[in-house]
C-alpha angles and dihedrals in degrees: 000000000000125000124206135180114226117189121208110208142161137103118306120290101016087121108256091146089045088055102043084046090050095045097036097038111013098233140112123217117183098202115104114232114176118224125241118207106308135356106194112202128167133217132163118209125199108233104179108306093340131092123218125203107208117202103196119202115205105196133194113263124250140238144164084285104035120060123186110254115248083224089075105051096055111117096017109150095194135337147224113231100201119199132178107233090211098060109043096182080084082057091072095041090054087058096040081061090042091060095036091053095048089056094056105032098018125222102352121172114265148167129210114221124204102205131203087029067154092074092059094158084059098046114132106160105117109245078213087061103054097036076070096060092053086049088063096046089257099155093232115185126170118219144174114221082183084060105020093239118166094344106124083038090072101039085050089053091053090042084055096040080054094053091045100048092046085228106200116257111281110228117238117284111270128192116275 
């Protein structure tokens, strides 16, 4: 059995803890619980004849006052970026991390996630922007965690991204 760590990361209320809710238990709450530090869940997924463990850490967002501690992200062996596609300014925080995570771990699989593709009368994320991102081989997929669109999808492509990468074996989660 192989183990990876995912890392969840993107600003506050973009709907990590929606999406690893939605992925982990299938289900949908709309009430808004923040985040403190760190949530661990686990989920194994089938790829082809191999199961993978996934080890999802839920970490808290970030903002111009809150920064995501370097602590959580040893031992990551890739990473969702999430981004609301209704407010784009998260769109920019989840490159800043993007940046910020390729300096201390290096190149990592990812995928960025485009979250509430189900508010489609409030989207504001430029197609042109993110037209860019794919230009740059950046692995851009949109979800609901409401609905639950598109949501394994994009924890299966980064299942796959892991096994392609080898990424080494992620330790066992340990406390912060």
């Amino acid at each position: 059995m192989l183990q990876r760590k995912i890392c969840m990361l993107g600003a506050f209320s973009v709907g990590k803890t929606s999406l690893v809710r939605r992925f982990v238990e299938s289900a949908f709450s709309d009430t808004y619980l923040t985040t403190v530090g760190v949530k661990i869940d686990k989920k194994s997924v089938a790829i082809g004849e191999r199961t993978l463990d996934l080890i999802l850490w839920d970490i808290a967002g970030e903002d111009e006052v809150s920064t995501i501690r370097t602590s959580y992200l040893r031992g990551t062996a890739g990473y969702l970026l999430v981004a609301d596609g209704t407010r784009p300014v998260t769109l920019d925080v989840a490159c800043s991390l993007r940046e910020r995570v390729t300096g201390l771990l290096g190149e990592l699989p990812f995928v960025l996630l485009l979250n509430k593709c189900d508010l489609v009368d409030d989207w504001r994320v430029p197609a042109e922007r993110v037209a860019t991102l794919r230009q740059a081989e950046w692995p851009v997929a949109t979800s609901s965690a409401k609905t639950g669109e598109g949501v394994e999808q994009a924890f299966r492509e980064l299942a796959d991204r892991l096994l392609d990468a080898k990424a080494p074996m992620s330790s066992p989660p340990q406390a912060p």
